[in-house]
N, C-alpha and C positions, 0 to 999 in steps of 0.2 A: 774189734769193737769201735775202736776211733774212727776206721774208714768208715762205718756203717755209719755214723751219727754225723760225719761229715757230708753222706752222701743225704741222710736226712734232709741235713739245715742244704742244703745245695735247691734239694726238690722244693723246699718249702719256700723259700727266696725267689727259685721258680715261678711255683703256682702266684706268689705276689703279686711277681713282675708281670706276669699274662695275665691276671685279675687286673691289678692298676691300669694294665693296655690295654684290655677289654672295658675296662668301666669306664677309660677316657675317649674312647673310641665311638663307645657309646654314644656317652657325654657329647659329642663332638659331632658327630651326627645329628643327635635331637638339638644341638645349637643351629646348626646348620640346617635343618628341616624346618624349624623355628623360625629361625631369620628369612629363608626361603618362605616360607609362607606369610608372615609379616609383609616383609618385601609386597607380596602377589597381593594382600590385604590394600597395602597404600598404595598400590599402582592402581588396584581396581576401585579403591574411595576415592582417589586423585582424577582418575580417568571420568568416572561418574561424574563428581564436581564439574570437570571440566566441560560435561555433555552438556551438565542444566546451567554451566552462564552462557554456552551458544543458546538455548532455548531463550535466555534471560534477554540476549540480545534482539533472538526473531520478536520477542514478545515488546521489546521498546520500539523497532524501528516497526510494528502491526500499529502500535498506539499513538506513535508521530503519523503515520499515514491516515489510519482514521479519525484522528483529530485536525488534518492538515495542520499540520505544525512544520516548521520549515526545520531542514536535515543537512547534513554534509556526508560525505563519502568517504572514506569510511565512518563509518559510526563508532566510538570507542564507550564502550559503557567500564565501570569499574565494577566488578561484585566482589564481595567481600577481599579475600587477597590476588585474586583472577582477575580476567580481565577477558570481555567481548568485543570482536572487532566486526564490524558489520557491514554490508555493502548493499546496496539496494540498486537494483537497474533502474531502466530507462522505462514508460511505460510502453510495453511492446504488445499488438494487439491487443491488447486489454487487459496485460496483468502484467504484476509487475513479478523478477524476481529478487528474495533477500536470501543472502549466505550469508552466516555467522562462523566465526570461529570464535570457542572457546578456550583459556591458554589459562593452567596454574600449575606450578612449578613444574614449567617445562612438559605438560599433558598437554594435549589438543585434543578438541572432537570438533566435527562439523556440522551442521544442520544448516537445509535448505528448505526454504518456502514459496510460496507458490499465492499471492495475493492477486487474486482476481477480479475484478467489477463487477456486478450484479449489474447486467447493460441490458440493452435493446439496439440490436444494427436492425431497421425496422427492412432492407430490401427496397429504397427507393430509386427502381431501377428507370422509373418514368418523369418526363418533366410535370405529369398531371395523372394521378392515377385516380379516377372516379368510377364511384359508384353505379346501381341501377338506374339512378336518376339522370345519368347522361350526362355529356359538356354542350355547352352554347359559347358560338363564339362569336364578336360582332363587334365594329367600329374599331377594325384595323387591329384587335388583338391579336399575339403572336405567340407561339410555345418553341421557344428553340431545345428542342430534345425529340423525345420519342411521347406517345399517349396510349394512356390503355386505358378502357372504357368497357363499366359493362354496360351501359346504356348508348343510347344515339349518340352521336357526334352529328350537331347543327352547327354550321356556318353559315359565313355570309361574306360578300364581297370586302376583298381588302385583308383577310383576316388568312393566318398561315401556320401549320405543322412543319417545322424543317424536316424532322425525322420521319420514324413509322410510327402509322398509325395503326392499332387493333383494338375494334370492338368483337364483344363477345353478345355469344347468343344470337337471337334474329332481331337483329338488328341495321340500323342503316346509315349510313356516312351521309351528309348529305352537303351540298353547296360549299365543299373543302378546297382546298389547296394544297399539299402534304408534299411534303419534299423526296420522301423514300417510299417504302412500298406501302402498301396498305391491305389489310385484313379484315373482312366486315362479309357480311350476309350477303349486304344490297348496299350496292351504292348511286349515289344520284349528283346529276351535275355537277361531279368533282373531278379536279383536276390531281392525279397521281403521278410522281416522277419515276417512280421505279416498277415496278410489279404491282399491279393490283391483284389480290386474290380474294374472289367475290361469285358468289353462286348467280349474282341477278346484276344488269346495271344498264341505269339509262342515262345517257347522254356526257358518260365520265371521258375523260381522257387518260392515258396511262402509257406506258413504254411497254408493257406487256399487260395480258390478261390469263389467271389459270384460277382455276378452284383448289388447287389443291393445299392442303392447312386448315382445309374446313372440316366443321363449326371449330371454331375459338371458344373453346371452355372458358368460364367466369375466373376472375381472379378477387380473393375477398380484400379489402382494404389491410396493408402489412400490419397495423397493431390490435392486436388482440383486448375487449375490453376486462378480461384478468389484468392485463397488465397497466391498463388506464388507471384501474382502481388500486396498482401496485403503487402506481406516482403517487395517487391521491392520500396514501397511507404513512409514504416517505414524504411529504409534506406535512402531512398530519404529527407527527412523531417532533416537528420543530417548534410545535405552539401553533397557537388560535388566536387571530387577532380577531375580537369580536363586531363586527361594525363594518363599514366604507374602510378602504387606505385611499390617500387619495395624495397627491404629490404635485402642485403646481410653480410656476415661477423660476426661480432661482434655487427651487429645494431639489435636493438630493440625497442619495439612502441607499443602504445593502440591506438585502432581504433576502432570506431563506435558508431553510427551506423552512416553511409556511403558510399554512389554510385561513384563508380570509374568510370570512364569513359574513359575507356583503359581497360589494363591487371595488373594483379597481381601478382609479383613475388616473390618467399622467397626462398632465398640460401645461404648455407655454415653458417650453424647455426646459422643462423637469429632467431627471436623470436619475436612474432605478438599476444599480447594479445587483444583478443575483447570484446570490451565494448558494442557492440551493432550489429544490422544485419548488412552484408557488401553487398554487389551488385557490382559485378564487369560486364561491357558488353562488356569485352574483355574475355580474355582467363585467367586461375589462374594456375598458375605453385608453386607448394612447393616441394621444393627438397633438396640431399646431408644435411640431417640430421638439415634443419630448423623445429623451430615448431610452432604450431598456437595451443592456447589453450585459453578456456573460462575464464572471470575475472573472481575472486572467488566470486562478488557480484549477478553474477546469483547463486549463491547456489547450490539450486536441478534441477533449470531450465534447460533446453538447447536450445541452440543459432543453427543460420543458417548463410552459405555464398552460396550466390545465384550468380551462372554464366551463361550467355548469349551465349558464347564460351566454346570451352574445358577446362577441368577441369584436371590437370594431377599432382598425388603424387609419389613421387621416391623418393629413393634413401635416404633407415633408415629415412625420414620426419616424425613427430610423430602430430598428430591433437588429442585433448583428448577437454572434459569439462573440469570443473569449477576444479575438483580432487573432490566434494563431490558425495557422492552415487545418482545415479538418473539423473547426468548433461552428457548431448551426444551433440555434435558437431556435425554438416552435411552439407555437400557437395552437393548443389543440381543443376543443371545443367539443362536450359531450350535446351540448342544445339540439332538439329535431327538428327547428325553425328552418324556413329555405334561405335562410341568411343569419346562420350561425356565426358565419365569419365574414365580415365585411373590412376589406381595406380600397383606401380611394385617395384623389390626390396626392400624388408625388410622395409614395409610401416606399422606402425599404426595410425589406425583409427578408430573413431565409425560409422555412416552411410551414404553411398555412396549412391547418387538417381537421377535418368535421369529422367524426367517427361517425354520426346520426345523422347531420345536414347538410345543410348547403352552404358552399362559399363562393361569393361573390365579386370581382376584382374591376375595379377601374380604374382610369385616370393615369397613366404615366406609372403604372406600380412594378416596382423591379422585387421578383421571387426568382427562388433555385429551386423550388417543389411546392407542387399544393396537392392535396388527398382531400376528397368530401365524394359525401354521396350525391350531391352533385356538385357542377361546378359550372358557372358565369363570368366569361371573360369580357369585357367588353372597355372603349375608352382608349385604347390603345395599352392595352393593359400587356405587360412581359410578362413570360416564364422561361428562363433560362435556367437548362439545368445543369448543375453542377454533378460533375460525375462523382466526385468526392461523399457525394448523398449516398452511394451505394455502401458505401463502408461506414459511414457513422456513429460511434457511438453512442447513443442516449444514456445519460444516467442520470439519478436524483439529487448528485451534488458530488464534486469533486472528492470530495474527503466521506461520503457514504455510499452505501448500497454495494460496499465490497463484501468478499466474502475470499474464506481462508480455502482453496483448491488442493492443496498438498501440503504436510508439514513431512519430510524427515532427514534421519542423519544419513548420512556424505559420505565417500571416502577425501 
């Protein structure tokens, strides 16, 4: 009887000791399960947090960009106990890129962006690209580049294409001088250096002669008027000055982007820095050695002043970019007059352009590109083209007309 009651309390002490080891076991487990999942909880709110202050970063170095506000490299923003560190490239073809890293105790995530310009590289692959109306050329005018025309090309003694010339359509070269080959229907008492390719011709001279390349299809003026009325919109969006602006003497001023609603006027060594596209629906007159030049915060970019009426530069007035390599200022002129755009007397400028009319040029005038549906060289008037014109970007202002191309996270 003793053994039995001792073998009892034995088993019963037993089952205790395997309960108590089973229930801690348990126990120790769901701690363990517990904390593991806890754990995986703060890793995954930690890691989160950590994605949205990279986000927090892409979204301050978006807002210094499109404000132009000036920036350092890396960018360090604080959010709440984290921290964003940011880096913004260089502008490389036309956008820029920003990497964020995000960092709170000890998580990181990445996210990359992708800020791009809302541009126009318009294809200025000519030093004179005109319209149906033809080019005239006369009193020693010169174009050092190439030309492409869908109308005539008239010359006259003294007056010279360095490069190639092509007209399109039935049309006829006439009384030229042209450095390289030339391309045209008919051509007449001109003088060709390289190939002429030409179905008819009397009295030209040439290094060779063939038809073949013919007809020369039209080519339409590179800017589209969508996108004239896009400038006109991105000025619009900066105010309305109501009336004339007009800036003479010793007065100077930054402006834009902004729609005038009058005319434009700069004289007597005025100076008109722009900050953004202007829209004038008057007439713009720069004259007697005013100048109009791009902020230096477009960089390589180059800007537009867009006119409704004529357009007229005189008198030693000097229009340039930004001064960096790559930045061209432009005159562009929606007017259907045949002298939409007139510059004379000892004018610099970089590109002249009639969407509708005509431009005009005399007198001593140095350009890198002129576009009009027609165009008039005469005076001894230059166009020297810059090859740099073929890449260009136009845009409506340094710090607008971007837009976001890519946002995401990294490894």
């Amino acid at each position: 009887m003793p053994n039995r009651n001792r073998q009892q309390g034995f088993s019963a002490i037993y089952v205790s000791v395997l309960v108590m080891f089973l229930t801690l076991s348990i126990g120790a487990n769901i701690f363990l399960l517990t904390s593991t999942s806890q754990r995986i909880v703060t890793n995954a709110r930690l890691s989160l947090q950590s994605l949205y202050i990279a986000e927090s970063g892409i979204e301050d170095a978006l807002l210094r960009l499109k404000k132009g506000t000036s920036f350092t490299n890396p960018l360090l923003v604080s959010v709440g106990s984290g921290q964003a560190q940011t880096t913004i490239s260089d502008l490389i073809g036309g956008s820029r890129t920003i990497l964020a890293t995000g960092t709170l105790a000890s998580r990181t995530r990445k996210v990359r962006a992708v800020y791009a310009i809302d541009s126009l590289t318009p294809s200025f692959f000519y030093g004179a690209h005109i319209g149906a109306g033809g080019l005239v050329m006369d009193n020693l005018s010169k174009v050092t580049g190439n030309v492409f025309s869908n109308g005539n090309i008239q010359a006259s003694s003294g007056t010279q294409i360095t490069g190639t010339a092509t007209v399109a359509g039935a049309n006829t070269i006439s009384s030229a001088v042209i450095g390289q080959d030339a391309y045209v229907e008919s051509c007449v008492n001109s003088s060709v250096g390289g190939t002429l390719h030409a179905t008819t011709q009397s009295g030209c001279t040439f290094g060779s002669l063939t038809s073949s390349g013919l007809p020369i299809s039209s080519v339409p003026l590179p800017i589209s008027e969508a996108k004239i009325d896009q400038w006109k919109q991105d000025a619009l969006a900066g105010g309305v000055i109501s009336g004339d602006y007009t800036l003479s003497g010793t007065q100077s001023a930054t402006l834009g982007p902004k729609k005038i609603q009058g005319n434009l006027t700069l004289q007597n060594f005025a100076q008109l820095t722009l900050s953004g596209t202007l829209w004038a629906t008057g007439n713009i007159n720069v004259g007697n050695s005013a100048e109009v030049r791009l902020a230096p915060s477009y960089g390589t970019l180059s800007g537009i002043v867009v006119s409704d009426g004529q357009t007229v530069l005189q008198n030693n007035s000097i229009s340039a970019g930004s001064t960096q390599q790559g930045s061209y200022l432009m005159y562009l002129s929606t007017s259907s007059l045949a002298q939409a755009v007139v510059s004379k007397n000892n004018v610099t400028a970089d590109v002249l352009y009639a969407s509708q009319g005509g431009v005009t040029v005399e007198n001593n005038f140095q350009l890198r590109e002129i576009t009009g549906y027609s165009v008039h060289l005469k005076n001894s008037a230059t166009i020297t083209h810059d090859i740099g014109l073929q890449s260009a970007t136009f845009v409506s202002g340094p710090a607008g007309g971007w837009r976001v191309q890519s946002w995401k996270e990294v490894e």
